[in-house]
Backbone bond lengths (Angstrom), bond angles and torsions (degrees), N, CA, C in turn:
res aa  C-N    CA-C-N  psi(-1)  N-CA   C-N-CA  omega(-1)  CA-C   N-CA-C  phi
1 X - - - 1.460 - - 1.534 109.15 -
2 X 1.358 107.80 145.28 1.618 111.39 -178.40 1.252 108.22 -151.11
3 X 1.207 126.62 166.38 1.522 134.74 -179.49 1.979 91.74 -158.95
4 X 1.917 96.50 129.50 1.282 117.20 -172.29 1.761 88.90 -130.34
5 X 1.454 82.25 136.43 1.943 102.92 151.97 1.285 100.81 -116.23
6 X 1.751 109.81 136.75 1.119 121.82 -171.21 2.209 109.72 -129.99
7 X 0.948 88.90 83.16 1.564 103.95 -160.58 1.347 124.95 60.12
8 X 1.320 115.04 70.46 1.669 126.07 -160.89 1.585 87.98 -107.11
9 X 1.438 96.06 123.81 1.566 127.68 165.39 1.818 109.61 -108.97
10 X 1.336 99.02 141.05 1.511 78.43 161.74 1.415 104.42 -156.52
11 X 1.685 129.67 146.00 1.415 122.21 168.29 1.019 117.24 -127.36
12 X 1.415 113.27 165.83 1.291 105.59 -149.28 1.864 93.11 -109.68
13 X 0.972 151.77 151.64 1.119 144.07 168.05 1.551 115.58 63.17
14 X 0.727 137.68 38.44 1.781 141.95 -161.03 1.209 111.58 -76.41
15 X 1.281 115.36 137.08 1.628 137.55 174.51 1.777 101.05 76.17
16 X 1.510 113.76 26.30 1.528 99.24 156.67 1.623 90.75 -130.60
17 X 1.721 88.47 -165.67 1.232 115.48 179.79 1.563 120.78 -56.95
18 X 1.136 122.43 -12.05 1.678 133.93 -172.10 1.226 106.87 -128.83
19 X 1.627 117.47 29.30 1.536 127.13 -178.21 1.891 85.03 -75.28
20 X 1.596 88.55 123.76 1.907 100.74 161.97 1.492 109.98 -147.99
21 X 1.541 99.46 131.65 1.377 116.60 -173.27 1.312 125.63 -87.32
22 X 1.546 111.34 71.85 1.590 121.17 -174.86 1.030 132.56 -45.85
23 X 1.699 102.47 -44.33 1.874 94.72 175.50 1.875 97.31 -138.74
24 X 1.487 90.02 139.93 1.721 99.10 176.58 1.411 124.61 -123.71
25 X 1.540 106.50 106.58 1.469 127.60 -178.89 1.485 99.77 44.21
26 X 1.073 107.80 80.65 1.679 119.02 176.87 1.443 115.24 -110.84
27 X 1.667 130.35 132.12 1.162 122.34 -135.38 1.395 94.65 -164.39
28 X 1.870 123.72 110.98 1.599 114.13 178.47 1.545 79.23 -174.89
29 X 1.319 83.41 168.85 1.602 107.47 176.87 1.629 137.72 -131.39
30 X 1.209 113.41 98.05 1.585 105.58 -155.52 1.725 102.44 -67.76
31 X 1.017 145.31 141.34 1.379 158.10 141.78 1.758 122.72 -74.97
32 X 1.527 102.08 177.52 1.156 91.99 -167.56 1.617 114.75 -92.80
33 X 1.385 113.25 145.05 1.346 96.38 178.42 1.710 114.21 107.93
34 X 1.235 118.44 -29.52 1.405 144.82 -151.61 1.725 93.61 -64.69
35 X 1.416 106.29 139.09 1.923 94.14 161.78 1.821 79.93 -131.59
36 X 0.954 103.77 117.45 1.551 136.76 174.51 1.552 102.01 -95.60
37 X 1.414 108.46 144.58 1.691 118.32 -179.25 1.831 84.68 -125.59
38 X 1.636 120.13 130.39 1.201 105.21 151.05 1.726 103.01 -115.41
39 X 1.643 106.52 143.39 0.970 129.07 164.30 1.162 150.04 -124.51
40 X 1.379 135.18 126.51 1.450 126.25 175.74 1.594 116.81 -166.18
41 X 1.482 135.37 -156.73 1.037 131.87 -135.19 1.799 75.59 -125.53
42 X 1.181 130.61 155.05 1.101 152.36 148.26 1.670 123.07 -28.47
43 X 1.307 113.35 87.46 1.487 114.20 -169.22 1.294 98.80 111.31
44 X 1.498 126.37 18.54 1.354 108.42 -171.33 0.996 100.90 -120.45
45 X 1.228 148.27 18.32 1.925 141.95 136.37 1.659 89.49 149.51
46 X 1.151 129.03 -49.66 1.527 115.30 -154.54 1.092 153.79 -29.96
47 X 1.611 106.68 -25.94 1.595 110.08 163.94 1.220 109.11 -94.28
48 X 1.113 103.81 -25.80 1.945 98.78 175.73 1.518 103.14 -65.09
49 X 1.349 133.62 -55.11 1.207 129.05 176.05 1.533 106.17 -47.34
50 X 1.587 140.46 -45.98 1.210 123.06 179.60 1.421 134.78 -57.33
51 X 1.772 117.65 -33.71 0.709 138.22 -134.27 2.027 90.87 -105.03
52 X 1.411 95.90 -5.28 1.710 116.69 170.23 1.410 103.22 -79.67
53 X 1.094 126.09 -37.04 1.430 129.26 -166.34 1.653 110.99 -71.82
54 X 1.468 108.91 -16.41 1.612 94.06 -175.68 1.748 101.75 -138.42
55 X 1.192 115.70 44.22 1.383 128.86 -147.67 1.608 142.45 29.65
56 X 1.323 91.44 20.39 1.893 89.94 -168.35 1.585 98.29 -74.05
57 X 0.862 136.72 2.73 1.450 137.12 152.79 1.444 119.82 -127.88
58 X 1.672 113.34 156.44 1.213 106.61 -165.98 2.004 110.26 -120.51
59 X 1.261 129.37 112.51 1.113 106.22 -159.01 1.593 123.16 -52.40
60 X 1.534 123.27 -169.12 1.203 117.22 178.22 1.267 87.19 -96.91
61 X 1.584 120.96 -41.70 1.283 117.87 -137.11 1.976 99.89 -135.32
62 X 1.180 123.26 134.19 1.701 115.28 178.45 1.355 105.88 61.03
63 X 1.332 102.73 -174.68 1.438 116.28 -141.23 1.482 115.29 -122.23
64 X 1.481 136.33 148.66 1.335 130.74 168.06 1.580 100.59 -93.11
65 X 1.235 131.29 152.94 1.457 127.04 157.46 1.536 110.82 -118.08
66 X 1.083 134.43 158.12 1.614 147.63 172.95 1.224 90.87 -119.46
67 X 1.468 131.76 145.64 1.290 138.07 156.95 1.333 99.53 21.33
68 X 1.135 142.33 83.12 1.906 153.83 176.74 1.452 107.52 49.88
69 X 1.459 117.26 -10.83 1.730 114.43 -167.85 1.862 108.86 -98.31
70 X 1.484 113.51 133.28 1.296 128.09 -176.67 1.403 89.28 -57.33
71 X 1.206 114.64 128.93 1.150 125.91 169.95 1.863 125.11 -61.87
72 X 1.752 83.08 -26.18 2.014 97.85 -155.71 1.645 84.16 -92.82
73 X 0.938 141.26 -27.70 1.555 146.99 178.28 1.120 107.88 10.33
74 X 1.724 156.05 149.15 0.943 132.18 152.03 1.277 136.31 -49.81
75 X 1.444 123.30 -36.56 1.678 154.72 142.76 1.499 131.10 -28.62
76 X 1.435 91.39 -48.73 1.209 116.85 -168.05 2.073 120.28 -39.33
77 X 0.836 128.62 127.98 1.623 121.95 -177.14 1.682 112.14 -92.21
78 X 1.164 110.94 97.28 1.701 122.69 -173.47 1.356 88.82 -97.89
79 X 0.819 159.67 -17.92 1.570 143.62 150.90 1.396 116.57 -44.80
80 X 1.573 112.09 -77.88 1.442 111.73 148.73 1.928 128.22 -10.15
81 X 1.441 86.08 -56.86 1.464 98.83 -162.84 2.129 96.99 -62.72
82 X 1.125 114.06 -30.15 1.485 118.34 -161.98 1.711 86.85 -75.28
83 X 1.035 135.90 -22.81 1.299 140.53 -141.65 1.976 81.66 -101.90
84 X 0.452 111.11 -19.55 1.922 106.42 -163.07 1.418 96.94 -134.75
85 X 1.627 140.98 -8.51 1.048 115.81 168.06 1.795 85.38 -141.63
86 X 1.877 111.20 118.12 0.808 135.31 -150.63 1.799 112.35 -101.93
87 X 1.528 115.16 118.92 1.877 103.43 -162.06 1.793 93.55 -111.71
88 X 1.342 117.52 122.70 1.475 107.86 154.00 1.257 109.69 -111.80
89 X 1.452 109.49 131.29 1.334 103.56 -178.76 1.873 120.00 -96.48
90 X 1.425 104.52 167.23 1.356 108.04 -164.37 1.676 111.70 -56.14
91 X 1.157 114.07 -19.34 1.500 100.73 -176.05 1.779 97.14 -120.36
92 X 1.370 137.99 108.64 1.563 151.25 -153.17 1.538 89.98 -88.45
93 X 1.155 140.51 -26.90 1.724 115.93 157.39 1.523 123.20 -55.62
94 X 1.211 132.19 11.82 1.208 137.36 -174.15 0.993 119.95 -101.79
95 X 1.514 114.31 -8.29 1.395 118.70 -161.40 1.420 91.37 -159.54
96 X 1.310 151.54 -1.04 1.600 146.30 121.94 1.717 123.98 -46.39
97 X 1.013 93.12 103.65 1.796 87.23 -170.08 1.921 110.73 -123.07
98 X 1.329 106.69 -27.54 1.568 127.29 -160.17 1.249 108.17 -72.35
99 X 1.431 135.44 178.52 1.751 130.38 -169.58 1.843 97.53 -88.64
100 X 1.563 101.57 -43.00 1.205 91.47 -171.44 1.536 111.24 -120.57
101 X 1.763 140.12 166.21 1.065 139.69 154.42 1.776 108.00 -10.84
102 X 1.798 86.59 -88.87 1.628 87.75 -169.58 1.572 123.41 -55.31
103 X 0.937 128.64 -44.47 1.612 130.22 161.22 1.693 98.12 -23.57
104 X 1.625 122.23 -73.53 1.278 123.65 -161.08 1.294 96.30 -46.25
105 X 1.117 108.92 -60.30 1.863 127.61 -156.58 2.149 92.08 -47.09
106 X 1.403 115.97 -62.99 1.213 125.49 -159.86 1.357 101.77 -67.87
107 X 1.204 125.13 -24.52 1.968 114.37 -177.31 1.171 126.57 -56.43
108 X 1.622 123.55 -33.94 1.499 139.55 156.49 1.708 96.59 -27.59
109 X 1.422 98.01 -85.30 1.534 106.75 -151.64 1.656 115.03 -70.42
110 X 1.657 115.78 -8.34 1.185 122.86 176.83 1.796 102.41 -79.04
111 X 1.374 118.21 -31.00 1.305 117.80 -168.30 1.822 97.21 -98.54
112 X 1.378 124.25 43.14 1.305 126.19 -157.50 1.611 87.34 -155.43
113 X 1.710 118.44 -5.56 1.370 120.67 166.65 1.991 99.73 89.89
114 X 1.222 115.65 15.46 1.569 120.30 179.32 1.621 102.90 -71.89
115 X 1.030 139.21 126.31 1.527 125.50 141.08 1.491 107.88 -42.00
116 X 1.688 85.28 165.86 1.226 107.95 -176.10 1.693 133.49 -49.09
117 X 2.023 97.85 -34.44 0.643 115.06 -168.64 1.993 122.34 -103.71
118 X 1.219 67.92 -13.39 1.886 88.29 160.28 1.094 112.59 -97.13
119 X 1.729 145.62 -29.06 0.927 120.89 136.15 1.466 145.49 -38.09
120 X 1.472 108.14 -37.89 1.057 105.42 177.07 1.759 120.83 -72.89
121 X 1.248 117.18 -41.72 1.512 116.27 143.85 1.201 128.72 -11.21
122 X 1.415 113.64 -67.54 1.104 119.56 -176.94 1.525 126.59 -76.31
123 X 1.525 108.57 -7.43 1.803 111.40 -163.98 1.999 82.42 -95.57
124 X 1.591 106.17 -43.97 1.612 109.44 -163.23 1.817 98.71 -61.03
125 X 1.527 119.75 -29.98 1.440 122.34 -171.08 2.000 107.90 -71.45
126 X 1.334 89.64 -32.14 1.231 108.72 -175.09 1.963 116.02 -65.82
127 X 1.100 91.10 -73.03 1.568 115.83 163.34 1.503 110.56 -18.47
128 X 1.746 98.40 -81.33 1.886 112.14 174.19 1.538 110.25 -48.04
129 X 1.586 113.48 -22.22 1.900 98.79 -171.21 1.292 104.55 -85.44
130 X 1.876 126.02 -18.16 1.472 112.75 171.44 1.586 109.13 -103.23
131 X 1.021 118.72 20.89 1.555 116.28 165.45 1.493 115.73 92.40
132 X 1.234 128.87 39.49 1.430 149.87 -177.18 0.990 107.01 -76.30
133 X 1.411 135.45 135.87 1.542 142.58 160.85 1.536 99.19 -57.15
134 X 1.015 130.04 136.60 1.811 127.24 153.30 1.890 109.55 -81.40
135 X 1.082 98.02 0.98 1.888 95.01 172.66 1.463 90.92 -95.34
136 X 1.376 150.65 -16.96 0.918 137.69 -161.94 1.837 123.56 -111.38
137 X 1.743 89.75 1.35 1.809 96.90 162.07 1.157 141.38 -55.02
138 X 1.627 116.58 -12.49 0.337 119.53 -162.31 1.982 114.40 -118.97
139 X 0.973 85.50 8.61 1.633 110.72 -172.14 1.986 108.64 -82.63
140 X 1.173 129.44 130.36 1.115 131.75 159.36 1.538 118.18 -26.82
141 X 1.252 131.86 131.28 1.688 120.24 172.51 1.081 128.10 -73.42
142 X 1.839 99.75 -8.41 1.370 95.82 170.41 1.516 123.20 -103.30
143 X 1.672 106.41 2.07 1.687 86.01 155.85 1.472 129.05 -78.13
144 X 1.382 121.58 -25.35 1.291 132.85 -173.83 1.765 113.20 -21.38
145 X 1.148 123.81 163.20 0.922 122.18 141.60 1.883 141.43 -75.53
146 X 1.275 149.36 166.44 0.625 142.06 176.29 1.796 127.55 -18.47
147 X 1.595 99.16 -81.53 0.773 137.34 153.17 1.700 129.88 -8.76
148 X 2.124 99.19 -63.80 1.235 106.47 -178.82 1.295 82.79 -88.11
149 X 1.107 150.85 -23.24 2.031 127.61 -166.57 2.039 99.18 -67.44
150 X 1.526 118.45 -42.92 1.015 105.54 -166.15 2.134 104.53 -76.66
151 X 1.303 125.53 -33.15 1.118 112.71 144.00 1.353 145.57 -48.78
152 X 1.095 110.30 -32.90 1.544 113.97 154.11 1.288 122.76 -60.44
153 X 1.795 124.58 -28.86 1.377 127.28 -156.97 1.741 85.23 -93.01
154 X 1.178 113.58 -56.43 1.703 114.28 170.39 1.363 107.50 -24.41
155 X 1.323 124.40 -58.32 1.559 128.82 -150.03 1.482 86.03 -74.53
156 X 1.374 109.88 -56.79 1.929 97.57 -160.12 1.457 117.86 -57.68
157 X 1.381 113.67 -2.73 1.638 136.87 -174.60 1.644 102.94 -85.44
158 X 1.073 103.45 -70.12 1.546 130.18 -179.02 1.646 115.10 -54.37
159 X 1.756 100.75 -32.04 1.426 92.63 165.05 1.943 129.42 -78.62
160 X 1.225 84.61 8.40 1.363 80.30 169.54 1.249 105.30 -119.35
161 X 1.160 139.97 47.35 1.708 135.53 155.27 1.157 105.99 46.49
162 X 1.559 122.29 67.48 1.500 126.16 166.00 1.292 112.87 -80.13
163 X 1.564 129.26 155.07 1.077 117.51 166.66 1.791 123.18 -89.72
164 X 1.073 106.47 -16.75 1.181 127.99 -174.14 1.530 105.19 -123.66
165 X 1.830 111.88 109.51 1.913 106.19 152.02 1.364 131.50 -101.13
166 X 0.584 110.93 161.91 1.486 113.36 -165.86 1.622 123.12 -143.71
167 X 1.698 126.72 86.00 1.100 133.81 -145.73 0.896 102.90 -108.72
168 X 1.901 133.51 138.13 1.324 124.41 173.11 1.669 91.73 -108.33
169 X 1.441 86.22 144.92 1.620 94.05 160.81 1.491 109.39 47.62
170 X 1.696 141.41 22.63 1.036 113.98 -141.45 1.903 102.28 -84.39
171 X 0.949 130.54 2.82 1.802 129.36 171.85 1.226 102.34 -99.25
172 X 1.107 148.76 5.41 1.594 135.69 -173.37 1.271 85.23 -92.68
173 X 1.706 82.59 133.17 1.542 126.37 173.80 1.394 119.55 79.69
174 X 1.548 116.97 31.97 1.501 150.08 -151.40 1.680 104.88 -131.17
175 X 1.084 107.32 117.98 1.832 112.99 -177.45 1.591 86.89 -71.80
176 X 1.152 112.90 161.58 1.908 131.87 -179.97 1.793 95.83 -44.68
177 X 1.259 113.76 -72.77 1.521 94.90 -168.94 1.468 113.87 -76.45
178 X 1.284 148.57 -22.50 1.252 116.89 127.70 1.405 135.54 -7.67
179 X 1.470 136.57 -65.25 1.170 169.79 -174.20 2.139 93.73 -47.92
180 X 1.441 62.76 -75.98 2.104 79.59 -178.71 1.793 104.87 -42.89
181 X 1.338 98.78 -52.50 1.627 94.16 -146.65 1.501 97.17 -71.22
182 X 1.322 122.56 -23.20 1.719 117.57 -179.47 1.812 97.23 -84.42
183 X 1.095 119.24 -53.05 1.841 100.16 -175.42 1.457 106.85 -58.49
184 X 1.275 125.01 -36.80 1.763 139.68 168.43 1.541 95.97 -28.53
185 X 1.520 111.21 -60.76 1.490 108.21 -153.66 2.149 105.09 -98.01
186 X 1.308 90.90 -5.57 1.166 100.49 178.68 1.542 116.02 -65.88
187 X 1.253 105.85 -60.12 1.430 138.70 158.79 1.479 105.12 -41.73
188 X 1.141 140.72 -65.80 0.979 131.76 164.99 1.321 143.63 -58.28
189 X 1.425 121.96 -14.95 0.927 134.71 165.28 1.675 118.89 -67.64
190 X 1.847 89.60 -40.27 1.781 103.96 178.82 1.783 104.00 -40.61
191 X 1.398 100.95 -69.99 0.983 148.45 -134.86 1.811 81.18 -68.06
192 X 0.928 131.97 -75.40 1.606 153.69 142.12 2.007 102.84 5.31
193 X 1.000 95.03 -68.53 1.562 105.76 -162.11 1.214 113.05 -100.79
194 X 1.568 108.28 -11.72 1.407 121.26 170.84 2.050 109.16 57.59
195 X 1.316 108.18 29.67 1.726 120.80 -176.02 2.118 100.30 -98.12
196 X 0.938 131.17 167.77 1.166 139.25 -150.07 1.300 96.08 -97.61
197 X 1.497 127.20 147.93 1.960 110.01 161.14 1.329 106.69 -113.53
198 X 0.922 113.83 169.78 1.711 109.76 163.89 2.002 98.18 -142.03
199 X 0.850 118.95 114.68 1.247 128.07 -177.50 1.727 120.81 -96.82
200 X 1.015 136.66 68.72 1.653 122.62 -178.19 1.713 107.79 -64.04
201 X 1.480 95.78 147.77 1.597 107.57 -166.56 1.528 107.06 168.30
202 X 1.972 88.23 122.79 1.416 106.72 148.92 1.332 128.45 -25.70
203 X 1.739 131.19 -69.06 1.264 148.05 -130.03 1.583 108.33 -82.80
204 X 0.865 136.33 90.28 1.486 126.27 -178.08 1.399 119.83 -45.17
205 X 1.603 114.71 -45.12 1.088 168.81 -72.97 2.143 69.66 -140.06
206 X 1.354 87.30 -79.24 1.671 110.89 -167.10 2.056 90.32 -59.65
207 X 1.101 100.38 -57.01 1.850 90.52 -174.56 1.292 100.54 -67.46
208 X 1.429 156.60 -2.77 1.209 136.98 -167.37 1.656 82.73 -91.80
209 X 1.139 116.99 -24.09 1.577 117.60 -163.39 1.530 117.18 -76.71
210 X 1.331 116.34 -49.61 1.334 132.29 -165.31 1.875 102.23 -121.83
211 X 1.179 131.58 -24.06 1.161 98.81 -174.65 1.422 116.16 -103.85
212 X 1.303 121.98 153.63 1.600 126.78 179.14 1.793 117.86 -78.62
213 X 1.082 99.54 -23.08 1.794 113.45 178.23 1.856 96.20 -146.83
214 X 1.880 86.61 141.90 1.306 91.97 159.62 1.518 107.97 -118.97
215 X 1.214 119.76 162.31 1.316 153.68 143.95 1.625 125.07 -71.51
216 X 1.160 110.29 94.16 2.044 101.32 -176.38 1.401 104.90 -101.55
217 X 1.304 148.96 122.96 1.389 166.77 -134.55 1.811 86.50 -137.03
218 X 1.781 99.45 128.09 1.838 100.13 173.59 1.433 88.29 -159.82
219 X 1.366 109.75 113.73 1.760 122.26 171.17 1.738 110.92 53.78
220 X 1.340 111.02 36.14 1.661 112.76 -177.87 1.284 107.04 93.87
221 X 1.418 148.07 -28.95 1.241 158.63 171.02 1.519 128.72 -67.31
222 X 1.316 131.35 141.04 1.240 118.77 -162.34 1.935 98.85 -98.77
223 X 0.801 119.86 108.82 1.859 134.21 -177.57 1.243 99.00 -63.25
224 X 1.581 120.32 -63.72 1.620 118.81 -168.57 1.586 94.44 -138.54
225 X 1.617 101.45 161.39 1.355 117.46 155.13 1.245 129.21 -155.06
226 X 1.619 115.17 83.76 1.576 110.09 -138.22 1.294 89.27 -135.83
227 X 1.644 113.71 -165.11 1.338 133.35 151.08 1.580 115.96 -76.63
228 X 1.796 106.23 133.01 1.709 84.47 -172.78 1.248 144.73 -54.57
229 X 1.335 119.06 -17.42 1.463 140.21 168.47 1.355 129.74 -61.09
230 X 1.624 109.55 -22.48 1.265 126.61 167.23 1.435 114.07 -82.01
231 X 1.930 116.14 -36.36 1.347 122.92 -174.93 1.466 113.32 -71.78
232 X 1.508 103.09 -36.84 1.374 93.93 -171.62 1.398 124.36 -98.05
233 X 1.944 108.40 12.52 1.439 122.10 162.51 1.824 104.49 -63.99
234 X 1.289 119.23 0.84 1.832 140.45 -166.80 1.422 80.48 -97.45
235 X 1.139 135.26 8.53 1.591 98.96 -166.80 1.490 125.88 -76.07
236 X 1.446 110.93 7.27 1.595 103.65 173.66 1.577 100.82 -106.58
237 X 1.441 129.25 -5.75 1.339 127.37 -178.30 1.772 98.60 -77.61
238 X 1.685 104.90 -41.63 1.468 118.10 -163.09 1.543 88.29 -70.24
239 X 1.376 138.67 -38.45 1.464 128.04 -167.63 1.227 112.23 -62.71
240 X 1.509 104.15 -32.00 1.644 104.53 -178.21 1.436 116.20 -71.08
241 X 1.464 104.60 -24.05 1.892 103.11 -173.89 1.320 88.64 -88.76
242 X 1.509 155.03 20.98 1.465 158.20 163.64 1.580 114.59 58.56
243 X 1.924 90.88 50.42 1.694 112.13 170.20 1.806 95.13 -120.22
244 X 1.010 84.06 155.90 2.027 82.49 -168.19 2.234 89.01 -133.16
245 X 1.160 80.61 122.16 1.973 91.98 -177.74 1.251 103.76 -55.18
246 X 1.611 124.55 171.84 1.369 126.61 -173.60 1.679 94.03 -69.13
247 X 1.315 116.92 171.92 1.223 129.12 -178.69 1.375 92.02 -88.15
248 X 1.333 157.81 35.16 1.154 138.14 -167.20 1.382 79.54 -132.77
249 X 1.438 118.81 -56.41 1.969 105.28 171.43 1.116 119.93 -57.84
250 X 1.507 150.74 -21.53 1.178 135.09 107.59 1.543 126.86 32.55
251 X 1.472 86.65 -98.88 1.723 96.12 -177.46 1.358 111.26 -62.77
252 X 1.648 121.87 -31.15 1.398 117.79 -159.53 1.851 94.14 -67.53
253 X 1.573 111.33 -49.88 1.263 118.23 178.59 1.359 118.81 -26.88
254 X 1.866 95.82 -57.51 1.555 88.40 -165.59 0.939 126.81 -94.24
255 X 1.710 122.67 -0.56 1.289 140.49 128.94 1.875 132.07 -15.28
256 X 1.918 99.11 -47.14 1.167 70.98 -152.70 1.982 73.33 -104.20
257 X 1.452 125.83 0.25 1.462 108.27 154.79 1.233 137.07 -38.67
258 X 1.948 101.87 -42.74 1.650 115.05 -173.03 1.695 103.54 -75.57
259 X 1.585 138.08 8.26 1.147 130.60 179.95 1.048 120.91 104.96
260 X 1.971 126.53 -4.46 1.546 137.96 156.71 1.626 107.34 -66.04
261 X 0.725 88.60 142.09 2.133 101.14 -166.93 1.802 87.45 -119.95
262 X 1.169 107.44 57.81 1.761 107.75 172.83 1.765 91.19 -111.01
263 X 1.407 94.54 158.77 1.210 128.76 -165.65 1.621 100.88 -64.56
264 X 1.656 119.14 94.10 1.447 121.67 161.93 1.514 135.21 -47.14
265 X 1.347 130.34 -10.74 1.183 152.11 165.99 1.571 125.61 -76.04
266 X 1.643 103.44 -26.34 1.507 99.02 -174.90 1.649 118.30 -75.39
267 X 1.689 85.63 138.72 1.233 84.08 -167.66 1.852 121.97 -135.42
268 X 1.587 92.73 36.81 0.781 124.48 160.13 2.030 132.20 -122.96
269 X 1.293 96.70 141.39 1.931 74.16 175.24 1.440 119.81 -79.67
270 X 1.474 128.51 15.19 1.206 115.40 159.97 1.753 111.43 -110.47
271 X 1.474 118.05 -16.91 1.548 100.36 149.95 1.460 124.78 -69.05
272 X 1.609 116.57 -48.90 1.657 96.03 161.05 1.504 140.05 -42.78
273 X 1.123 108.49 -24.88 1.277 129.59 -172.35 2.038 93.35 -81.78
274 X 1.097 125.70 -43.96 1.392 112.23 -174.72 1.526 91.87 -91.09
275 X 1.045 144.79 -22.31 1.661 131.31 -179.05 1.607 89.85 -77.38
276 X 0.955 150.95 -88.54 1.397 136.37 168.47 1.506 114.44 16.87
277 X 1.484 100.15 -78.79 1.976 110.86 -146.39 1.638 82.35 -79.15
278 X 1.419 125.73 -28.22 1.758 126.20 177.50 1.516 115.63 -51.20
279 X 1.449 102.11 -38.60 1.602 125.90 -165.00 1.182 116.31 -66.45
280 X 2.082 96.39 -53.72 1.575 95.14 -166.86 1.881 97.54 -105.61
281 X 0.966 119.10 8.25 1.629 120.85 152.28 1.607 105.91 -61.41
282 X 1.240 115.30 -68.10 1.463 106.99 -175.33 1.475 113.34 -50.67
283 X 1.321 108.41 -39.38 1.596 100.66 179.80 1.585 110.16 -74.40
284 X 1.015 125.05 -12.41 1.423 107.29 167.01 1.660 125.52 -112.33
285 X 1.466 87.32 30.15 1.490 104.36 162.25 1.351 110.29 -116.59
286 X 1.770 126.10 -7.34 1.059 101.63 -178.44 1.730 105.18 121.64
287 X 1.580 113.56 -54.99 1.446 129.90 -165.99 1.013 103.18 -42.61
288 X 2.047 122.02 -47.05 1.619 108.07 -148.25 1.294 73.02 -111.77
């Protein structure tokens, strides 16, 4: 399964006074399997670019594809399409509406033609894979805490066997282990079901961690689309678009200024950690 933008422009209000040009000729292809980080600065296309991926917007300009098929087709089934390419959005009251957890969780797969009782299967399977209390199905979504509303909003996504998710913002407003335990299970879930993620996010910090490719978003335009180690060797281009690289490229930087010849790309602390012990091994053999 895949989903391509193929020079997708889009504006928002066009031919008046509040004409703004959100996204410009933007062009990539998610694959299967993919944990994608998108990133950028505030005003810089990202939810509008997501919100392309499962048709809730329609471009101005080029094309979405699903598995090779135009999505906007006249024919085309975008209902379907929401069902296999999965949107949580950054704030999980938006999409909690039902009396109880499981009710919310089960409406996906009931409006997907599930009985009742296969729905329910599927919302309780769902629930346990992002870390849900089962004493707590039974609870309103709007008492929850933070935390459990955006796990809950995952599950009602997830219960319909998307192939593709697609999370905005999903830790904002999440203390650090908060933070952890949803990309923790995020990641694992990928990894699990082997379905695509697409993650939008501030945190470099968090994508240097979990994602395999980033996405860099600058005034509607796509800046980078690399492996993170390559993006955040950008880190004085990224300072200027007012994204600041993990602190770990940082040290590697100023590492390899002071005359260490370690690997500027790592972007992890256990690849820095072997470009290090690689570095000063050779030098005390002589090599460097």
């Amino acid at each position: 399964m895949s989903i391509e933008l193929q020079h997708v422009s889009f504006i928002y209000s066009p031919g008046t006074a509040y004409e703004l040009h959100a996204l410009k000729d933007i062009s990539f292809t998610v694959h299967d399997g993919e944990f994608i980080g998108i990133i950028g600065h505030t005003g810089s296309g990202k939810s509008t670019l997501i919100q392309h991926l499962n048709a809730l917007i329609r471009p101005t300009k080029g094309k979405v594809l699903y598995n090779g098929e135009d999505i906007w087709e006249e024919n085309y089934d975008r209902r379907a399409l929401r069902s296999q390419v999965g949107l949580v959005f950054q704030y999980p009251e938006h999409q909690l509406f039902e009396n109880t957890v499981l009710e919310d969780v089960c409406f996906g797969p009931l409006n997907q033609g599930l009985s009742k009782e296969e729905a329910e299967e599927r919302a309780k399977k769902a629930l346990a894979s992002v870390g849900f209390r089962e004493d707590h199905y039974g609870k309103s979504p709007f008492e929850l805490s933070g935390g459990q509303k955006k796990r809950a909003a995952i599950a009602g996504v997830l219960a319909m066997d998307p192939k593709i998710l697609v999370l905005d913002e999903p830790t904002a407003g999440l203390d650090p282990k908060g933070r952890d335990e949803i990309l923790d299970q995020v990641r694992a879930l990928q990894e699990e079901r082997g379905i695509a993620v697409l993650v939008v996010s501030h945190s470099m910090e968090d994508m240097a961690r979990y994602a395999g490719r980033l996405i860099v978003m600058d005034h509607g335009a796509v800046a980078f689309d690399d492996v993170p180690g390559n993006v955040f060797a950008h880190y004085e281009e990224l300072e200027k678009m007012g994204l600041a690289a993990p602190q770990l490229t940082y040290v590697m930087q100023t590492l390899r200024a002071n005359g260490l010849m370690v690997d500027p790309a790592a972007d992890t602390v256990e690849k820095a950690r072997d470009s290090i012990l690689a570095v000063l091994k050779a030098e005390r053999q002589g090599v460097v």
